[in-house]
The first five atom37 places (N, CA, C, CB, O) and aatype in JSON, in Angstrom:
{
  "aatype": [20, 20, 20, 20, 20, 20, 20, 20, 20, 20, 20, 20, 20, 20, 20, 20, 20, 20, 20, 20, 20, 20, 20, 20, 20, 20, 20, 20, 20, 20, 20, 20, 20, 20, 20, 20, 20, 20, 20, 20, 20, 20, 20, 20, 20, 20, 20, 20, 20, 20, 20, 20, 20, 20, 20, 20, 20, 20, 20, 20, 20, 20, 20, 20, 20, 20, 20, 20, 20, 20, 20, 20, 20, 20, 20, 20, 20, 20, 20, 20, 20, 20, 20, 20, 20, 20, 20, 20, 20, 20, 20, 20, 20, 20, 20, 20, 20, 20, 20, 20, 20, 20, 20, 20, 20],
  "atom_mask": [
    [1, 1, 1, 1, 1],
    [1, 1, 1, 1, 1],
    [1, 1, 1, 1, 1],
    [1, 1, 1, 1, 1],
    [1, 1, 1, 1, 1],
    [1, 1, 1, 1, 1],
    [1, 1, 1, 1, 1],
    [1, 1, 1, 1, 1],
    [1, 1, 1, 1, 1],
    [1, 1, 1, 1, 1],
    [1, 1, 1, 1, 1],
    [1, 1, 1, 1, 1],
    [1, 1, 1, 1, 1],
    [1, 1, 1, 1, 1],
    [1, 1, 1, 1, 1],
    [1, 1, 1, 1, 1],
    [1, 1, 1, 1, 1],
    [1, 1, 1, 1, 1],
    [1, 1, 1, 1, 1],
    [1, 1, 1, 1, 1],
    [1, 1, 1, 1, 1],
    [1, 1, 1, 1, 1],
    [1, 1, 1, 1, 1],
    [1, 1, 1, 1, 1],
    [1, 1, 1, 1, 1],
    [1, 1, 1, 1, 1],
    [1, 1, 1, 1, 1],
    [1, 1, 1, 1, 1],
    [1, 1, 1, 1, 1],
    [1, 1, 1, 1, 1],
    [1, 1, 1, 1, 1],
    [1, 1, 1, 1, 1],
    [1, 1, 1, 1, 1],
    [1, 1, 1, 1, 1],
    [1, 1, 1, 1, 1],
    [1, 1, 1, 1, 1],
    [1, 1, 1, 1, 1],
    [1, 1, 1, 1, 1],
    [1, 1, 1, 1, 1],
    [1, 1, 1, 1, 1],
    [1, 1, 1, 1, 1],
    [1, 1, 1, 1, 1],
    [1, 1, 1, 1, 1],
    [1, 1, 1, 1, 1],
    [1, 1, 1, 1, 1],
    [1, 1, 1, 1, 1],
    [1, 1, 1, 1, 1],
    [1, 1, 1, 1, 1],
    [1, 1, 1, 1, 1],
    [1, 1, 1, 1, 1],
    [1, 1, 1, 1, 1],
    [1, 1, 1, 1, 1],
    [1, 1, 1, 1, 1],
    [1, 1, 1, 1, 1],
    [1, 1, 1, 1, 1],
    [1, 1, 1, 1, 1],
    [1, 1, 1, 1, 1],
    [1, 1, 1, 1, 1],
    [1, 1, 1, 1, 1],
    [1, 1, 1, 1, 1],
    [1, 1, 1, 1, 1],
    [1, 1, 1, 1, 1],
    [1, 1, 1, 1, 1],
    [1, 1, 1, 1, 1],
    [1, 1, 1, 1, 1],
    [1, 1, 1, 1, 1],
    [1, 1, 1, 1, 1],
    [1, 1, 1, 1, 1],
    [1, 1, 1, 1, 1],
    [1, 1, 1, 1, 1],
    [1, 1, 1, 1, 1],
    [1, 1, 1, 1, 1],
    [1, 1, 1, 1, 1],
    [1, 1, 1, 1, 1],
    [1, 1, 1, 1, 1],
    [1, 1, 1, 1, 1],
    [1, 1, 1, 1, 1],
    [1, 1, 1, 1, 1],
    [1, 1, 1, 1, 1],
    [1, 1, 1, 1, 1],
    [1, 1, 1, 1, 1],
    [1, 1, 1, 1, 1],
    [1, 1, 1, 1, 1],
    [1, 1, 1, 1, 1],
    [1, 1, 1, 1, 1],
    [1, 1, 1, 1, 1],
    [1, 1, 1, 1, 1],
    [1, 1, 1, 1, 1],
    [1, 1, 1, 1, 1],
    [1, 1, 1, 1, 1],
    [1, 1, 1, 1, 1],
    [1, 1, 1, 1, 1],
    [1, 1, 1, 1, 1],
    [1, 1, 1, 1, 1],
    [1, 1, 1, 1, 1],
    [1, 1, 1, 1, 1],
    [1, 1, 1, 1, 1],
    [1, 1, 1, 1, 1],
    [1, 1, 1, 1, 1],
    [1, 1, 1, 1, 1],
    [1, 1, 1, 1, 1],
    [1, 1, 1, 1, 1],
    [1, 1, 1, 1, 1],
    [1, 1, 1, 1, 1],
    [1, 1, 1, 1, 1]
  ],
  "atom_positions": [
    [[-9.47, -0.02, 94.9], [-9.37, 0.3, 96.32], [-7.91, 0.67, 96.6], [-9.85, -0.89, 97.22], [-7.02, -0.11, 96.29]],
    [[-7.61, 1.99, 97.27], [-6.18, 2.41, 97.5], [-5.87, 1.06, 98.41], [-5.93, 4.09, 98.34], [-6.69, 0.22, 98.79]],
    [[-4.26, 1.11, 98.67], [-3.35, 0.29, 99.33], [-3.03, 1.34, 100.4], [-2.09, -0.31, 98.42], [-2.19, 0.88, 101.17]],
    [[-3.25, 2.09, 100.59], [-2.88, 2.88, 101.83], [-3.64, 3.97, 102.18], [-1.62, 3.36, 101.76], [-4.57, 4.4, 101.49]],
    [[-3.31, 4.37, 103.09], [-4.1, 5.83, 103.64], [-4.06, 6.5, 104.88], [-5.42, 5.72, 103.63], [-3.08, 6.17, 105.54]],
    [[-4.81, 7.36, 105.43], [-5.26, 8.06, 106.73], [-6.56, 7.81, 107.0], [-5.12, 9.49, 106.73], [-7.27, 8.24, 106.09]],
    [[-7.37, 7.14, 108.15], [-8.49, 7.13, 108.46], [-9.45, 8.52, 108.83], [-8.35, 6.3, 109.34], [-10.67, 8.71, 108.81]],
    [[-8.05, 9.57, 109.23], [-8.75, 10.96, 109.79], [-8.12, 11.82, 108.7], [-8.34, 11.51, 111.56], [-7.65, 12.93, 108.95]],
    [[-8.11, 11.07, 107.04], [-7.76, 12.12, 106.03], [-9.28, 12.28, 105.44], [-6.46, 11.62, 104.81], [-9.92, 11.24, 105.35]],
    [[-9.86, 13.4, 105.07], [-11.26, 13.53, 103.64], [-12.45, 13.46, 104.41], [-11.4, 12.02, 102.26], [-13.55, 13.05, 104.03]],
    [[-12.06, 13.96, 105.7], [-13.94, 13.15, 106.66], [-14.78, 13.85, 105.88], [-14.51, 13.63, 108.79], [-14.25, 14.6, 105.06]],
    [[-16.09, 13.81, 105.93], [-17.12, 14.22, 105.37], [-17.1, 15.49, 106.43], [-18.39, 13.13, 105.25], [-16.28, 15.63, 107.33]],
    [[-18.04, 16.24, 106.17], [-18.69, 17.41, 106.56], [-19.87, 16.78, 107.42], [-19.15, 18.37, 105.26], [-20.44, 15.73, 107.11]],
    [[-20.19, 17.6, 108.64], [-21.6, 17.36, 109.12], [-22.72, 17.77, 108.72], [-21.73, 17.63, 110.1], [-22.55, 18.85, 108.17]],
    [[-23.63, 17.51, 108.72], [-25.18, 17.1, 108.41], [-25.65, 16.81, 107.45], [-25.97, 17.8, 108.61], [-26.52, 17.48, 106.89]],
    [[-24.98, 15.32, 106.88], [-25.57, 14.6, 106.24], [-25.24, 13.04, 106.63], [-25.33, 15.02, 104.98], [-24.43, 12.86, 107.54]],
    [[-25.82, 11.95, 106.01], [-25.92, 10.53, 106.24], [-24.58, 10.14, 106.54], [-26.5, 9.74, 105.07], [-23.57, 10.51, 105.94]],
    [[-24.71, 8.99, 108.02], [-23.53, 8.55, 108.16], [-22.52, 8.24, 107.03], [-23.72, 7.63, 108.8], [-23.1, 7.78, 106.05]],
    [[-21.01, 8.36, 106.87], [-20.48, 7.69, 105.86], [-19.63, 6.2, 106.11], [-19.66, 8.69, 105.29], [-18.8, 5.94, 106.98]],
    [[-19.96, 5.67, 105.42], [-19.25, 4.6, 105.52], [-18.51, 4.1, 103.92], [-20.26, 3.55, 106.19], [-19.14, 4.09, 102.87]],
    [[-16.68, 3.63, 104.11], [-15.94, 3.67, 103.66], [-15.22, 2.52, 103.73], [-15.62, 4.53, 103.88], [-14.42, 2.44, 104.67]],
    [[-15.32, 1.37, 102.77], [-15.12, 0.18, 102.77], [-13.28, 0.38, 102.51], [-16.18, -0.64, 101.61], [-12.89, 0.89, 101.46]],
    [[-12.36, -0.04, 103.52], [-10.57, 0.14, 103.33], [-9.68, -1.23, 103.37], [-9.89, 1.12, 104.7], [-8.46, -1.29, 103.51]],
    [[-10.32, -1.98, 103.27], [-9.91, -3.44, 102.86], [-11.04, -4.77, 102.33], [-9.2, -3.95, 104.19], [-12.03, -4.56, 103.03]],
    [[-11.23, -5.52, 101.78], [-11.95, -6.79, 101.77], [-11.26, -7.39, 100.93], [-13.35, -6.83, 101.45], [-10.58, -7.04, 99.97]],
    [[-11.55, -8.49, 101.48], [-11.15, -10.62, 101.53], [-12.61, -11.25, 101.35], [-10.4, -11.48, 103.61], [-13.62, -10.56, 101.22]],
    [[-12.58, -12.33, 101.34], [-13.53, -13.19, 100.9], [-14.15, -13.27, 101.92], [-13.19, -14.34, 100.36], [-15.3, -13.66, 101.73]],
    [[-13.73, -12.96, 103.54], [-14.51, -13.35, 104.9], [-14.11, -12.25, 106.02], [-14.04, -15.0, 105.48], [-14.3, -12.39, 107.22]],
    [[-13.3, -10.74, 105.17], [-13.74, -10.1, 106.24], [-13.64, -8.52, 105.4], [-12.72, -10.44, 107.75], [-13.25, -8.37, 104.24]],
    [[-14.01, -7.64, 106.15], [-14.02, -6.37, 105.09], [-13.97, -5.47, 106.67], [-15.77, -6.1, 103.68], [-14.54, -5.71, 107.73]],
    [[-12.97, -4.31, 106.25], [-12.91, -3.17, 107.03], [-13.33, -1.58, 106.55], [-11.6, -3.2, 107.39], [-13.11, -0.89, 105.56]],
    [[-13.99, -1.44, 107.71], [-14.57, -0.01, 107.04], [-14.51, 0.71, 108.07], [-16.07, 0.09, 106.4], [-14.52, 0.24, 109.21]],
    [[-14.42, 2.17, 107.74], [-14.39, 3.54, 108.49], [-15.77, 4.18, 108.48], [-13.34, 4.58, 107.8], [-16.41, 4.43, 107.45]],
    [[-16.17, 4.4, 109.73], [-17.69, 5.11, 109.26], [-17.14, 6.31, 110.47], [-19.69, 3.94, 109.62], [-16.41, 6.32, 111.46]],
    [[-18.1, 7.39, 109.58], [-17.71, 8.51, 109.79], [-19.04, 9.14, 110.78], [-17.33, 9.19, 108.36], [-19.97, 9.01, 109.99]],
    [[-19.4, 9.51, 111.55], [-21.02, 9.82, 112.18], [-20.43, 11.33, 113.18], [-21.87, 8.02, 113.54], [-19.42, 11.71, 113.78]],
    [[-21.61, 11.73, 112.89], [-21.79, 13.35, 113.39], [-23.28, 13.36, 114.06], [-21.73, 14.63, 111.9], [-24.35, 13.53, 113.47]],
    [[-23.02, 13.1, 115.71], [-24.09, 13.08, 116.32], [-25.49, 12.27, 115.58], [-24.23, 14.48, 116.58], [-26.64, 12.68, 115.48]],
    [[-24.79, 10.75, 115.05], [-25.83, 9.98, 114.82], [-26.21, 9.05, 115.22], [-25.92, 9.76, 114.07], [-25.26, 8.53, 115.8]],
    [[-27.26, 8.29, 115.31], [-28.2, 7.16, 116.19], [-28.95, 6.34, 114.94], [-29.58, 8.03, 117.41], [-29.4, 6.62, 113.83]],
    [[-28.76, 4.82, 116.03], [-29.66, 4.38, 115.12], [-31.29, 4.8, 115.29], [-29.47, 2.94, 115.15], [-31.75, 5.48, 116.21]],
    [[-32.12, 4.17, 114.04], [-33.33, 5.06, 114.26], [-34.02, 4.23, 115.7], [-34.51, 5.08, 112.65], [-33.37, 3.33, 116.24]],
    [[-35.64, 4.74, 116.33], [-35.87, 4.06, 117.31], [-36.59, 2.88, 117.05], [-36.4, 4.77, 118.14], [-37.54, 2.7, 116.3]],
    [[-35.83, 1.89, 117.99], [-36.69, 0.75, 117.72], [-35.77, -0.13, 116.62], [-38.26, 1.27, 117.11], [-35.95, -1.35, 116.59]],
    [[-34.96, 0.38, 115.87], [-33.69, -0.7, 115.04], [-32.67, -1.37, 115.81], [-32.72, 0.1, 114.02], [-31.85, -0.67, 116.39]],
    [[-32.61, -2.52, 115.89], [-31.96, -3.38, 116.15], [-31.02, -3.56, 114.87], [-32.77, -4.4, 116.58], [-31.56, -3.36, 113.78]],
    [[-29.15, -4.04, 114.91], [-28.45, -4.12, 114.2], [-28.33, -6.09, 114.83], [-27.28, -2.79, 114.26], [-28.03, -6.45, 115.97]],
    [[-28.68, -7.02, 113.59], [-28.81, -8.39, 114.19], [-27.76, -9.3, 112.77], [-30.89, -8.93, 114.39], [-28.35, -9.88, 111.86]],
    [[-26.37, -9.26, 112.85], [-25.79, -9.25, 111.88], [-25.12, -10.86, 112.05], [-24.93, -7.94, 111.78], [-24.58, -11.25, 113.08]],
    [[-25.26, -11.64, 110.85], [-24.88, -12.76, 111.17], [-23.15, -13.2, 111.38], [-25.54, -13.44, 110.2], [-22.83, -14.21, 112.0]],
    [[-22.26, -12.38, 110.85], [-21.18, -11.97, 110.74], [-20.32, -11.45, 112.27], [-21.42, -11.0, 109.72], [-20.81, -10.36, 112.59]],
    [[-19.31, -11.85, 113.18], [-18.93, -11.2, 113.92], [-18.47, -9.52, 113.82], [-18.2, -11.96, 114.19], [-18.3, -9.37, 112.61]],
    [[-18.24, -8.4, 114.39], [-18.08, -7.5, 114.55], [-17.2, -6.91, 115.46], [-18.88, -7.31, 114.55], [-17.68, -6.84, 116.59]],
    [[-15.99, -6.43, 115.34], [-15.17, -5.62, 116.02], [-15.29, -4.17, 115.56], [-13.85, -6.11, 115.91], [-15.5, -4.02, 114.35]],
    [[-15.17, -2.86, 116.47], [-15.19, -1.66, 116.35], [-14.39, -1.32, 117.59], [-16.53, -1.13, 116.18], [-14.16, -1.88, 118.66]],
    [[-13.95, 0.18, 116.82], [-13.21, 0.75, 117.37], [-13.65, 2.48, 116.97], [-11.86, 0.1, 117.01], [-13.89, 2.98, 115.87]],
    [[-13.62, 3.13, 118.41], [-13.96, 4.35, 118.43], [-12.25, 4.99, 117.85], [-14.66, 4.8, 120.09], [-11.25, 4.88, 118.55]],
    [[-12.26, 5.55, 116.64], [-10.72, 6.32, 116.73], [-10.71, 7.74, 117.6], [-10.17, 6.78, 115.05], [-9.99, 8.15, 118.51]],
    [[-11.53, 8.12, 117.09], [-11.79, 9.58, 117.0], [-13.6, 9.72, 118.06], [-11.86, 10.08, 114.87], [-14.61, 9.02, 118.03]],
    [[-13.28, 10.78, 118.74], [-14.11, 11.18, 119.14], [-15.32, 10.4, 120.42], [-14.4, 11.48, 118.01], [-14.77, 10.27, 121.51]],
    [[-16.97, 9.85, 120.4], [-17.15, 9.16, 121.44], [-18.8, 8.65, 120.31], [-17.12, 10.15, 123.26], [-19.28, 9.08, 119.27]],
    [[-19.21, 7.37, 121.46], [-20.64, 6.86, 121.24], [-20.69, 5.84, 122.34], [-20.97, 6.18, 119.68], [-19.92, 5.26, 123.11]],
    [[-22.14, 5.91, 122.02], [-22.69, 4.61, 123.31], [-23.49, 3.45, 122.32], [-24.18, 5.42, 124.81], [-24.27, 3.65, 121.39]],
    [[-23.06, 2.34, 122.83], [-23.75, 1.51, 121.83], [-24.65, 0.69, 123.19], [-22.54, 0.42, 120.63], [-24.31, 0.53, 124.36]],
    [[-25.9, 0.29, 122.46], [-26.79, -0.48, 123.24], [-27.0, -1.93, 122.99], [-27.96, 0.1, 123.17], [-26.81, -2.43, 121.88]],
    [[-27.38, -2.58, 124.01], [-27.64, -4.13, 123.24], [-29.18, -4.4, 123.76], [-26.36, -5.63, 123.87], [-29.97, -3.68, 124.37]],
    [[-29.27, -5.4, 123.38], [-31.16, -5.8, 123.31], [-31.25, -6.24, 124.71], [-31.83, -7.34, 122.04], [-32.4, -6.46, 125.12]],
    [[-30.12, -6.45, 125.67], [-29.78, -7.5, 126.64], [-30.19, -6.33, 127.98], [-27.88, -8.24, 126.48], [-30.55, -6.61, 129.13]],
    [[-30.0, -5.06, 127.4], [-29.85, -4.01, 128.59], [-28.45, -3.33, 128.51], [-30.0, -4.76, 130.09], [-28.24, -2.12, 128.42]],
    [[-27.48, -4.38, 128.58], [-25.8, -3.76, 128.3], [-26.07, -2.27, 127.43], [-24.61, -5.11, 127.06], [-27.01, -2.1, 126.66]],
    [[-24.95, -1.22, 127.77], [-24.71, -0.23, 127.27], [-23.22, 0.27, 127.67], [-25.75, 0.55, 127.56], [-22.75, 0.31, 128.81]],
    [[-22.4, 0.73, 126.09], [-21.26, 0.62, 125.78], [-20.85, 2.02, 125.61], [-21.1, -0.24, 124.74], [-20.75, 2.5, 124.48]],
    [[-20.59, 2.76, 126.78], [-20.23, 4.38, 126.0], [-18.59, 3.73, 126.05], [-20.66, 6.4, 127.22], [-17.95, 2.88, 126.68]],
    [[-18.34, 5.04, 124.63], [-17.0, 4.48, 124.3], [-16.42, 5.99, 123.83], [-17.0, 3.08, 123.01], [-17.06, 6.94, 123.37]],
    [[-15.53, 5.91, 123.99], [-14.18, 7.0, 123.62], [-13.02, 6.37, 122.59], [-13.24, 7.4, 125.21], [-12.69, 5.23, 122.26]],
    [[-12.63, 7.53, 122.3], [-11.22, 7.56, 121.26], [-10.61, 6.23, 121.69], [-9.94, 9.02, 121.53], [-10.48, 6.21, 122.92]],
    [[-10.3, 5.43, 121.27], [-8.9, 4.22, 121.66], [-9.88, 3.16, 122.08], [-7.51, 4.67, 123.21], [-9.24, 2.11, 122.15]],
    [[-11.23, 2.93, 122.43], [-11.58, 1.83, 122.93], [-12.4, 1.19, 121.58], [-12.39, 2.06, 124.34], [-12.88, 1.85, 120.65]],
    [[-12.42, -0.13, 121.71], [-12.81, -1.75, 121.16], [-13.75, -2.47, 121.68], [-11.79, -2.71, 121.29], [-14.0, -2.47, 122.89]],
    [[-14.34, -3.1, 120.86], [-15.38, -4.18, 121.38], [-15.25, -4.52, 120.18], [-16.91, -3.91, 122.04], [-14.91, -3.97, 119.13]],
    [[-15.84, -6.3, 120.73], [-15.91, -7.17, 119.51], [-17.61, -7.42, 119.7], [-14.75, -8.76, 119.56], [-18.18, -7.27, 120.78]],
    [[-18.07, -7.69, 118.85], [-19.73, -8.0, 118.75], [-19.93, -9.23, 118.32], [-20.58, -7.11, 117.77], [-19.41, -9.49, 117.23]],
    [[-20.58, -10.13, 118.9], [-20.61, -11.71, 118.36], [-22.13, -11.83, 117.08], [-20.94, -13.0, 120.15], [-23.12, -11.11, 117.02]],
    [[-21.84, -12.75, 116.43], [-23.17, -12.61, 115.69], [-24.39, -12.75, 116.18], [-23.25, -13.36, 114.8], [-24.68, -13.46, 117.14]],
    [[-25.19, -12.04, 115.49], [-26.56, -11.83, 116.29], [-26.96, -11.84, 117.96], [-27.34, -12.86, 115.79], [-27.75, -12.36, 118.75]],
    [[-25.69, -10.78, 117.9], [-26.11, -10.02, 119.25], [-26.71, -8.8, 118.81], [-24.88, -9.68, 120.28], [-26.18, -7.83, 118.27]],
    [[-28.0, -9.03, 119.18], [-28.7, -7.49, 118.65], [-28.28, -5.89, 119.21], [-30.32, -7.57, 119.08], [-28.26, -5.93, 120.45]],
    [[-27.99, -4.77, 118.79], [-27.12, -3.97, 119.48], [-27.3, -2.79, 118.44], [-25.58, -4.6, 119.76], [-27.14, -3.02, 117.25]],
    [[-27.61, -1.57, 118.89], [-27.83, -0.26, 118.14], [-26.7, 0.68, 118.72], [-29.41, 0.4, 118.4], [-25.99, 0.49, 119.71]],
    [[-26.73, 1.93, 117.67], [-25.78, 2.88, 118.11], [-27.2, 3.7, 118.89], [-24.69, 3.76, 116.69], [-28.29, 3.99, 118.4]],
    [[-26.7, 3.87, 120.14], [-27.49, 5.08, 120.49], [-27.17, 6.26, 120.37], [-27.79, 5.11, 121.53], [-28.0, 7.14, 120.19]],
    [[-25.95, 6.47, 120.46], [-25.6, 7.86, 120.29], [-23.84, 7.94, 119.8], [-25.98, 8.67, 121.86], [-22.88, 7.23, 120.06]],
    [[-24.01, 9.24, 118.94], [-22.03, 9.79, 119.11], [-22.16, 10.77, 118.75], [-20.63, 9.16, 118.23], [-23.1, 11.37, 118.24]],
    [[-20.66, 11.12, 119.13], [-20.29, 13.07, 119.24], [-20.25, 13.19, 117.57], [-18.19, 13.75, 120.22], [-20.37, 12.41, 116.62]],
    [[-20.03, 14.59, 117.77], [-19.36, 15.31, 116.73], [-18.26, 14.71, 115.85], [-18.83, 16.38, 117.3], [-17.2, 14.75, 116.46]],
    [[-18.17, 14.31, 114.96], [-16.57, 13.96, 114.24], [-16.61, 12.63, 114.54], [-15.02, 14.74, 114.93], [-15.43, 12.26, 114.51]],
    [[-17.41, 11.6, 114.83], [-16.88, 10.5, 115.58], [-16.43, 9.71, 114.32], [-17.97, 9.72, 116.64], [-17.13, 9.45, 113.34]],
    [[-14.91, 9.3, 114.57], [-14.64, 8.25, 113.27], [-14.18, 6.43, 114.29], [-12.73, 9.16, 111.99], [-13.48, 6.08, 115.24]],
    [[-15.05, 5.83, 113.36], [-14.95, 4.35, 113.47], [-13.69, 3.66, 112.48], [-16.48, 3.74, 113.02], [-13.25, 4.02, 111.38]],
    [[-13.33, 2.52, 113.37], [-13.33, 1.38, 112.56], [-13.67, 0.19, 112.8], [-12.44, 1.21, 112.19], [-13.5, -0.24, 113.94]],
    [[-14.28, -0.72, 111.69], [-15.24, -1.63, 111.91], [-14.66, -2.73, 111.05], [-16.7, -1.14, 111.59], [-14.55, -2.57, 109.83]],
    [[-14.33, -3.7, 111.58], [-13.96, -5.17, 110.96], [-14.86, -6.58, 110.79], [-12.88, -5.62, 111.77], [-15.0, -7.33, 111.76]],
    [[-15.48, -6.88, 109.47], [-16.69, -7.57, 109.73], [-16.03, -8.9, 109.23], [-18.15, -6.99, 108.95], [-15.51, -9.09, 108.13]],
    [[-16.17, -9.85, 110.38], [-15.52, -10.93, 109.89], [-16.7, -12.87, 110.16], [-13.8, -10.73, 110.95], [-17.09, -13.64, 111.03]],
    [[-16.7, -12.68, 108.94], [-17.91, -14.2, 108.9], [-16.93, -15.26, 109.27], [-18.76, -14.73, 107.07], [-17.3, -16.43, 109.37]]
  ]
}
């Protein structure tokens, strides 16, 4: 695993499967870049992760949903932390959208 980098260096190309890009792990937390081009989760998936969750929109936009009703549109520079098993899908993101995601048990 490199020691350094650019999060908005090598993006993938659009129209194919989200990418996701593991850029650090420890024994209790791992950071990754996911890369999405106008993608959603499928309908009816719930994301129910026992692990807390922070994300961050870098690049570009999405709306994330929760099982609760809450809905999270988000832009370039904004954060949320996700507690475990808060159930919560991507509903939607733009073009180019690059993440980062810190999964910490």
């Amino acid at each position: 695993m490199p020691d350094h980098g650019n999060v908005l260096n090598d993006l993938p190309p659009s129209g194919g499967d989200e990418r996701f890009d593991t850029l650090f792990t420890r024994a209790d937390t791992r950071v990754e870049r996911i890369v999405s081009h106008c993608h959603a989760s499928p309908p009816g998936f719930w994301y129910d992760q026992a692990q807390a969750e922070w994300v961050m929109v870098v690049q570009g936009e999405a709306v994330i949903a929760f099982a609760d009703g809450e809905r999270r549109a988000m832009r370039a520079g904004d954060w949320l932390t996700i507690p475990p098993h808060r159930r919560h899908r991507v509903e939607s993101t733009g073009e180019g959208t690059v993440w980062l995601a810190v999964h910490v048990d």
